[in-house]
C-alpha positions as CSV (number, residue, x, y, z in Angstrom):
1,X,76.4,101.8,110.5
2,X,76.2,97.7,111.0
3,X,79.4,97.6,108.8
4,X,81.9,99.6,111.3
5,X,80.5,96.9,114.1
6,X,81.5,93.9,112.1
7,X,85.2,95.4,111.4
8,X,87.4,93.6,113.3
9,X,89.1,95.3,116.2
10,X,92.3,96.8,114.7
11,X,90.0,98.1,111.6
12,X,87.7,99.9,113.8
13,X,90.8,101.6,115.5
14,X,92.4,102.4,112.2
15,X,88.9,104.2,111.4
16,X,89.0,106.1,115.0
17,X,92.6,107.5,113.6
18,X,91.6,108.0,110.2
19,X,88.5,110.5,111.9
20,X,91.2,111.6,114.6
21,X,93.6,112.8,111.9
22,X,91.0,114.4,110.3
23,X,91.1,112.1,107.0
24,X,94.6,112.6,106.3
25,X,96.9,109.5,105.1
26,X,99.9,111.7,105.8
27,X,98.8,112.5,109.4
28,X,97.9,108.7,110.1
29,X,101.6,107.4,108.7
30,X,102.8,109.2,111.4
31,X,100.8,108.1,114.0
32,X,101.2,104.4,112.6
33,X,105.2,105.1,111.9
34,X,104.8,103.7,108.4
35,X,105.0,105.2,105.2
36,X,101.8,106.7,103.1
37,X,101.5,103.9,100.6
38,X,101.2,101.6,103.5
39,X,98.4,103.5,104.9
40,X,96.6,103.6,101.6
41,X,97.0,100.0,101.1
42,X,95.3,99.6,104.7
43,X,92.8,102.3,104.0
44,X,92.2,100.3,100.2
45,X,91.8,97.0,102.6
46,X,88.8,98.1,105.3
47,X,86.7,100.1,102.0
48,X,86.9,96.6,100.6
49,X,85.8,95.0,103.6
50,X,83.1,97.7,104.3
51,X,82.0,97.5,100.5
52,X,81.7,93.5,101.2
53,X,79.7,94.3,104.2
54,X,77.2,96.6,102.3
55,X,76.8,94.3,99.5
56,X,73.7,92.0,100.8
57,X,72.8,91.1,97.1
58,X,75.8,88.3,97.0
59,X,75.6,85.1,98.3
60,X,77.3,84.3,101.9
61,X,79.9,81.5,99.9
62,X,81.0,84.9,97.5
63,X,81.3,87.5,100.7
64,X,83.3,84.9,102.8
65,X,85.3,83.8,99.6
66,X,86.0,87.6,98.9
67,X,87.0,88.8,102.2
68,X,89.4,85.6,102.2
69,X,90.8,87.5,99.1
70,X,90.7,91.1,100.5
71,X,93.1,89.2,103.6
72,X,95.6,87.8,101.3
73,X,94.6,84.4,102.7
74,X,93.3,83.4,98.8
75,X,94.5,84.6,95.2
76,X,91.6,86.6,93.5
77,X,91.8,84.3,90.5
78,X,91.7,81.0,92.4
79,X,88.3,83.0,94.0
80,X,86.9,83.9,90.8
81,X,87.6,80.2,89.8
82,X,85.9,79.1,93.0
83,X,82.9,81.4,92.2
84,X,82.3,80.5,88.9
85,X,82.3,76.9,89.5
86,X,79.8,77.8,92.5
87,X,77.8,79.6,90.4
88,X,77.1,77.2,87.8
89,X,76.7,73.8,90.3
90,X,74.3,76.2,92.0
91,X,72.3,76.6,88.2
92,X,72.6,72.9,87.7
């Protein structure tokens, strides 16, 4: 369970609640005071981080370039552009 210990803080808490409330989205808007689609857009965030986490077969530039994209922080076409053009200097 490495993944759950590389969340950040405020993931590992939203995990706590998620167990807490016992897996309801409905249950956890109301201890978060948002509505349901926000939840499932948090929830939709850490399974992509935790799916990142799992994934040892990419390379380190894709998982940090990926979890940039999972953060709103890049676009995921501006990443996929940035992959492919890693990818093939890397085959050069």
């Amino acid at each position: 369970m490495n993944w759950f210990l590389t969340l950040d803080q405020a993931d590992q808490e939203f995990v706590k609640q998620l167990v807490h409330a016992s897996g309801s989205l409905k249950q956890l808007a109301k201890v978060y005071q948002v509505s349901y689609p926000t939840v499932r857009a948090r929830l939709n965030n850490v399974i992509n981080k935790i799916t990142l986490l799992e994934d040892k077969k990419k390379d380190s530039f894709e998982t940090k370039l990926m979890q940039l994209v999972i953060d709103e922080k890049v676009s995921l076409d501006v990443a996929k552009d940035l992959i492919k053009d890693y990818q093939e200097a890397k085959n050069e």
